[in-house]
N, C-alpha and C positions, 0 to 999 in steps of 0.2 A: 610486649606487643610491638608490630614493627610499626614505627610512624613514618611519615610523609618522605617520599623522595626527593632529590633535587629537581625531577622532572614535574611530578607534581607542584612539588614547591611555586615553582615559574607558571604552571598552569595557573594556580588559583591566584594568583601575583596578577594573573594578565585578567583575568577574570574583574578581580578590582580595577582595575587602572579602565578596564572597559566600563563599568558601571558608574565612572568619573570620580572615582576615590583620589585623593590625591597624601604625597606626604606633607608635614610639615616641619619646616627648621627645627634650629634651635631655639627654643624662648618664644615657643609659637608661629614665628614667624615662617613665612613661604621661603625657600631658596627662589635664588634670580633665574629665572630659565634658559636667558640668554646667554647663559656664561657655564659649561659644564663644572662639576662638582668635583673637585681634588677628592685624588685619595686619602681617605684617614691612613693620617701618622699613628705610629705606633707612641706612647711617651716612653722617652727613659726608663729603667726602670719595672716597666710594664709587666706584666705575664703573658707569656706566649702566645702564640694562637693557638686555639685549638686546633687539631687535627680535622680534614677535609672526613665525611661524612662517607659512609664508602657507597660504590657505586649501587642507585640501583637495578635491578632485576629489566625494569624500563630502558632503562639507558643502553642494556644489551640486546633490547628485542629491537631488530629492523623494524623503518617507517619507510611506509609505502604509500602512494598515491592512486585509490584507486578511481581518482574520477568525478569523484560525487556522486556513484551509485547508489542504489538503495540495496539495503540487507535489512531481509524484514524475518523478524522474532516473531512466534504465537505463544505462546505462555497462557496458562490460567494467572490470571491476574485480581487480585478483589483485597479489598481492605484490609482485611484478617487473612489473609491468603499474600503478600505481595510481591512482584518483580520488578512493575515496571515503575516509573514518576507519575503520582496521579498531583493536576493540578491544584486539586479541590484539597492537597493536603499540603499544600507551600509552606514551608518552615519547618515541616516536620526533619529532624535532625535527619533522618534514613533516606525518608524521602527525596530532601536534597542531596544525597551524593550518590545517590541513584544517577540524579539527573547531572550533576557534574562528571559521574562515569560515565555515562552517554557524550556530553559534552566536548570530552577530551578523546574518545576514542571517536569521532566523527573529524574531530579538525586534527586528529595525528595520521589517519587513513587517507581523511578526503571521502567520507562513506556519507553516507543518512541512511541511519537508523530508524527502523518503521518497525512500533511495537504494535501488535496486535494481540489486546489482551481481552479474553475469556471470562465468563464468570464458571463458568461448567467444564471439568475436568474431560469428560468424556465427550464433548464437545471439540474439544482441543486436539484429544486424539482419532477425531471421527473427522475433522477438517486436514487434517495430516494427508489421513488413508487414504480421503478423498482424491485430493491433488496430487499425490504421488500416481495413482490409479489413474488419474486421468492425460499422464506423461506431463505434468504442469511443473516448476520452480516457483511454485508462491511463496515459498520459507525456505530461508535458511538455516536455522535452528529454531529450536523447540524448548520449552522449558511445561514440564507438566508432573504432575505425580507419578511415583515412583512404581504404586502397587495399581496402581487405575488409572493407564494411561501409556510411561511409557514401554511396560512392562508387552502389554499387548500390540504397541508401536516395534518392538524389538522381535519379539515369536514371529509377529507377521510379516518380516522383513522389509520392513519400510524406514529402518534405519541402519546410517552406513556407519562400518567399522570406522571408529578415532582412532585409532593409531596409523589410520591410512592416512590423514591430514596432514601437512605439513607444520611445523609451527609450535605444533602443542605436547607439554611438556606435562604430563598425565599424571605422572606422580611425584610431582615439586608438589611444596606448600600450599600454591595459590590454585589447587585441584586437591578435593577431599581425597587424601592416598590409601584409602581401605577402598575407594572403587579400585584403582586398578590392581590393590592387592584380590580383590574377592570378586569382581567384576570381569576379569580376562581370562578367556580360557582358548589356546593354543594360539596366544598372542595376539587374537583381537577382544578388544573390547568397544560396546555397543552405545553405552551410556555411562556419564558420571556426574559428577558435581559438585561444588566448592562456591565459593564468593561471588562467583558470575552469578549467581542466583540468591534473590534480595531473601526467598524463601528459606536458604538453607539453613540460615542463623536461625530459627525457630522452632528446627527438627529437631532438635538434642532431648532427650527423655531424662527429667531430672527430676531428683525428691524437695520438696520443699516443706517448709515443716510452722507450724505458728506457733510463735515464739511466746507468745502473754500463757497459752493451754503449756507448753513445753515447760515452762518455769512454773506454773502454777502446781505441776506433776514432778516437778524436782527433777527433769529430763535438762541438763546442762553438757555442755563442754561437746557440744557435738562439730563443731568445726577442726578441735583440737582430736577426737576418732579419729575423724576423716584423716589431715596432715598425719596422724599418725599411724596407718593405715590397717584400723582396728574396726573402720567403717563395715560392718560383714551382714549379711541376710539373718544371722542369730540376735546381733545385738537391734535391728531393726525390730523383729516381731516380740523380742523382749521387751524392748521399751513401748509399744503401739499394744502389748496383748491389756497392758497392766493400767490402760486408758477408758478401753473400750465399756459403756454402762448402761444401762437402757434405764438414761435420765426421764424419759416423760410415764413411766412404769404402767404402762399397758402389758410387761412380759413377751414383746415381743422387739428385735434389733432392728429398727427399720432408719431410711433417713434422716426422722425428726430426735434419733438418741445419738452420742457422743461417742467417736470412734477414734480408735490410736490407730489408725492407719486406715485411708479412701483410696481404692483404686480402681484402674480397669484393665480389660482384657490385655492390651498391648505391654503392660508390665512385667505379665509371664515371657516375653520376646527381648524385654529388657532384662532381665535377670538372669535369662540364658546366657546372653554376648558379656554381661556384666560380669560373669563368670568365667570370662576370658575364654570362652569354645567360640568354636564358629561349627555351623550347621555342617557345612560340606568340606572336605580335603581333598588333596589330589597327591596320589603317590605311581610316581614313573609314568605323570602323562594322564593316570587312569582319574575319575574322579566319581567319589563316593557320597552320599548321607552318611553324619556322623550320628544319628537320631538315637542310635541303640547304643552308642558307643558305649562303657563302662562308666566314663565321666559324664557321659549325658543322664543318664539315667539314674544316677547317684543323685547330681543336680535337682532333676525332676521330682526325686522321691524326699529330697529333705527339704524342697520349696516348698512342695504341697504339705508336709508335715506342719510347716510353719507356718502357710498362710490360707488352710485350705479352711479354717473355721469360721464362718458365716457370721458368729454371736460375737468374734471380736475384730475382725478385717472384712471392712465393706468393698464390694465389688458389684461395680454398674453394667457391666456387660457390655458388650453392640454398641460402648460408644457413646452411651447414655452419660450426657454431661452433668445428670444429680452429682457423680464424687467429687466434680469442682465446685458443686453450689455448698455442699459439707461441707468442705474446706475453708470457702470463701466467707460463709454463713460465721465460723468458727465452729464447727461441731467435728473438727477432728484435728490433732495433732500433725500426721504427716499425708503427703497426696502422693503421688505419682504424676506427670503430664508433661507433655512438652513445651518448650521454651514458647510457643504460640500463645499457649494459655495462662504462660506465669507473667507475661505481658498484658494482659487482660486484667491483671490483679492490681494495676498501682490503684487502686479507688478502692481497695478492701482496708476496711476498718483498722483490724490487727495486724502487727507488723510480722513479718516472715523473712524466713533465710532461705538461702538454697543452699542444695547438697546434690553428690553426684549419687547415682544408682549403685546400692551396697553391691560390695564384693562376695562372692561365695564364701570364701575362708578367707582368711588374713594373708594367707601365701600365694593370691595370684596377686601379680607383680606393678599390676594400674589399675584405676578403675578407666572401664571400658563403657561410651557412653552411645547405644542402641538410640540412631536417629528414625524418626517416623517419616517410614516411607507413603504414608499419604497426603504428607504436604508435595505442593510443586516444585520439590527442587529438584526433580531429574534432568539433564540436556541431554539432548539430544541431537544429532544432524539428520534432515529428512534424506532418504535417497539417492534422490537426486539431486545432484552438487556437481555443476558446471564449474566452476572456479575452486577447486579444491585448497591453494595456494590464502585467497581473501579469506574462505569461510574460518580454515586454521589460523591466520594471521590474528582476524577480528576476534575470535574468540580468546586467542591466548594474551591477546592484548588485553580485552572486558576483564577476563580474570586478573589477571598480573594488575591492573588499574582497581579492580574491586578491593581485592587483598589490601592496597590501600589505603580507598577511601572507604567503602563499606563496614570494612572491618572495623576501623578506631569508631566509626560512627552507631553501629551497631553493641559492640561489644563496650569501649571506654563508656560510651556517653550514653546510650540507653538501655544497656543491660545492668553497667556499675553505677552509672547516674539515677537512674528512674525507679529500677525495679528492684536490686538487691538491696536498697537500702541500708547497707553496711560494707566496710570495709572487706571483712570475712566472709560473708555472699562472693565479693569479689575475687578472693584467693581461690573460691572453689570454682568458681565460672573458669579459673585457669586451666583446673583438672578437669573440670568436664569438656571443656573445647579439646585437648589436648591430646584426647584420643577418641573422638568420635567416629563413630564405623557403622556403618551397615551393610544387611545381611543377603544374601543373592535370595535367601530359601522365603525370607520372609515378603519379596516384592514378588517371587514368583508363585509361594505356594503349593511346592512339587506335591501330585495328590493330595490338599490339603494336609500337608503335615506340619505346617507353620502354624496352624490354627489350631490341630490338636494339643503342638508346643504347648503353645501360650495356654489352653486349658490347663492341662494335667499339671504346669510348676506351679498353676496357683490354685490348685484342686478344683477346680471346677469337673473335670472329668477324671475318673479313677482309672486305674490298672493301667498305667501308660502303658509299659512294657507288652502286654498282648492288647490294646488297642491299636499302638504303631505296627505292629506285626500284621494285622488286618489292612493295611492302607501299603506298607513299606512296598509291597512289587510294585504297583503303578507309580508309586510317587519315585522309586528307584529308575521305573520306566521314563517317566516326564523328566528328570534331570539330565538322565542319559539322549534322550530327546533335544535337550535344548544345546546339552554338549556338542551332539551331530549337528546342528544347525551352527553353532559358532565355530566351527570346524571347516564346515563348507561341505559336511557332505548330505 
């Protein structure tokens, strides 16, 4: 994990010294102020110094002055949802280097920052449309959901190509690089995402599993699959089929019985990507659905095989948060959900691990971790952008500064501090950040065929292969649609 830079470092240095922190000698005592401070000697003897820290990423990016302008943000913003610094939550580890990232990018600029946060996703991109439509600059960027929001901000073209900006470096590190791998088509690209946004760290879809039901069923050494990458969709429905009981014996499998594997809808979208495919490819320029492909539908037909039976893998549908009450309650071994909702659990009774999203077979080469695009982590820039130069500037600066402070804050201290509860949670939090991606097919939907995806890998709907057949012209249509419009023509 990268830590603090020298830039940093001086930031929060000055931050102290401003809130009257002061040091102290040797032997408690103050130094004289009147008198500056010798350099420490080295002693005779001594061990070297260490080597100077190498430069960071910071210290290359130009500082400019723009003024004391305002650059104002809209975002969906809300508790369980976050972006921006809510007061009423002072101390919270996240929350505070929210606000020191704002902090440090307003006195390295000379900007003010003005967050204008949302409770209502659709609201966020209804005030957008507004103001672009009305020839206004009220917003500079945008931060909103991926699949309700900016997705329909993007078709409607009220958002401007980023690789037109100056500044921004799209697919470094400190910008999630499956956008502008899956995101650009004929060199622009619309929307992306990474650590400028406090929501992203929550998107990640991962398995977690309870560990007292997990040993109680003789289910051990699952951290040690995963490192050894034996993690796969067979050995998951193996061990969750051989759980599943209908303890309150009415004969029928409903929420109040015991289940070796709760899920929902969006895990058939995770088990796709998890499977190392991606929905759409482009060959000489052209670009296709891979929906039929050979390996898609292999996928399809051995997910549903495993997970399509009702009486031993529960599935809540629509979104229906009963599979996290299962889980939470103890009445199932393993869940499904995003990083959103495994934060929600430090108050659950039973202790739990996490795990990344099994692999199809043992032979694809990572596990591949399918972020939920209905949280707010999409950015975006609204249309209209007078200052092209500041907007790119301020932006690659937030990211480059989130990267971070966000990140150690986020990931060391409240994902491996709070919620994994274990050393081993934390080895896997490495693999599941480490390749997180999302999917163009899944924010946009072409002809609903991301929705029938997610049915048919987890059986909910049969015959994939002649149901896509019925949908594939239009949804073949809408992509090629969206292609002409990122195209320009």
């Amino acid at each position: 994990m990268k830590r603090f830079s020298k830039a940093m470092a001086l930031f929060l240095a000055s931050c102290l010294l401003f809130a009257g922190c002061s040091e102290s000698g040797a032997g408690g005592e103050e130094t004289d102020a009147s008198e500056p401070a010798a350099p420490a000697q080295a002693e005779a003897g001594s061990a070297e110094t260490e080597p100077a820290p190498e430069p960071s990423y910071l210290d290359t990016l130009e500082v400019r002055d723009f003024g004391g302008g305002t650059f104002t943000i809209i975002a969906q913003s809300t508790e369980s949802r976050p972006n921006f610094y809510m007061e009423e939550k002072d101390g919270d580890v996240m929350n505070d280097a929210v606000r020191d990232r704002d902090l440090y990018t307003e006195d390295r600029l000379n900007i003010t920052l003005e967050c204008v946060g949302l409770d209502n996703r659709d609201q966020v991109a209804k005030d957008v449309q507004n103001v672009i439509q009305a020839g206004d600059e009220a917003y500079h960027l945008v931060f909103n959901s991926l699949s309700a929001g900016i997705n329909t901000l993007t078709t409607g073209g009220f958002l401007l190509d980023l690789t037109s900006l100056p500044y921004l470096l799209l697919n470094s590190s400190h910008w999630n690089e499956s956008m502008a791998k899956n995101m650009r088509f004929y060199g622009k690209q619309y929307f992306t995402t990474g650590p400028i946004s406090l929501s992203y760290f929550i998107t990640p879809t991962v398995m977690v599993y309870n560990k007292r039901l997990a040993e109680d069923f003789g289910i051990t050494g699952l951290n040690d699959t995963v490192l050894e990458g034996k993690w796969t969709v067979d050995r998951l429905a193996e061990l969750a089929a051989a759980v599943s009981s209908d303890t309150d014996g009415d004969g029928d499998m409903d929420s109040d019985d015991l289940w070796g594997l709760s899920m929902e809808g969006t895990f058939g979208n995770s088990l796709f990507m998890a499977g190392g495919l991606n929905t759409i490819e482009e060959t000489d320029g052209e670009y296709r659905l891979t929906l039929d492909s050979e390996e898609a539908v292999n996928l399809v037909d051995k997910c549903a095989s495993l997970f399509g039976d009702r009486t031993l893998f529960f599935d809540s549908l629509n979104g229906d948060p009963i599979n996290i009450d299962i889980f939470r309650e103890g009445r199932a071994v393993f869940l499904d959900c995003a990083i959103s909702w495994v934060i929600t659990m430090r108050e659950m009774e039973d202790d739990f691990g996490i795990l990344p999203p099994p692999k199809f077979t043992e032979e694809v080469p990572a596990y591949y971790t399918a972020c939920n695009t209905w949280l707010p982590s999409g950015v975006g820039v609204p249309m209209i952008c007078s200052d092209p130069d500041r907007t790119g500037l301020v932006m690659e600066t937030m990211a480059a500064v989130s990267q971070e402070l966000l990140t150690p804050a986020v990931y060391d201290v409240t994902l491996q501090g709070k919620v994994s509860r274990d050393e081993e949670s934390a080895a896997m939090l490495d693999l599941i950040y480490a390749n997180t991606a999302f999917d163009l097919n899944t924010i946009l939907d072409f002809g609903g065929s991301s929705i029938l995806l997610r049915a048919c890998v987890l059986g909910e709907q049969e015959n994939y292969v002649s149901a896509y057949a019925k949908i594939k012209k239009i949804a073949d249509k809408n992509l090629q649609k969206f292609v002409a419009f990122a195209k320009g023509e």
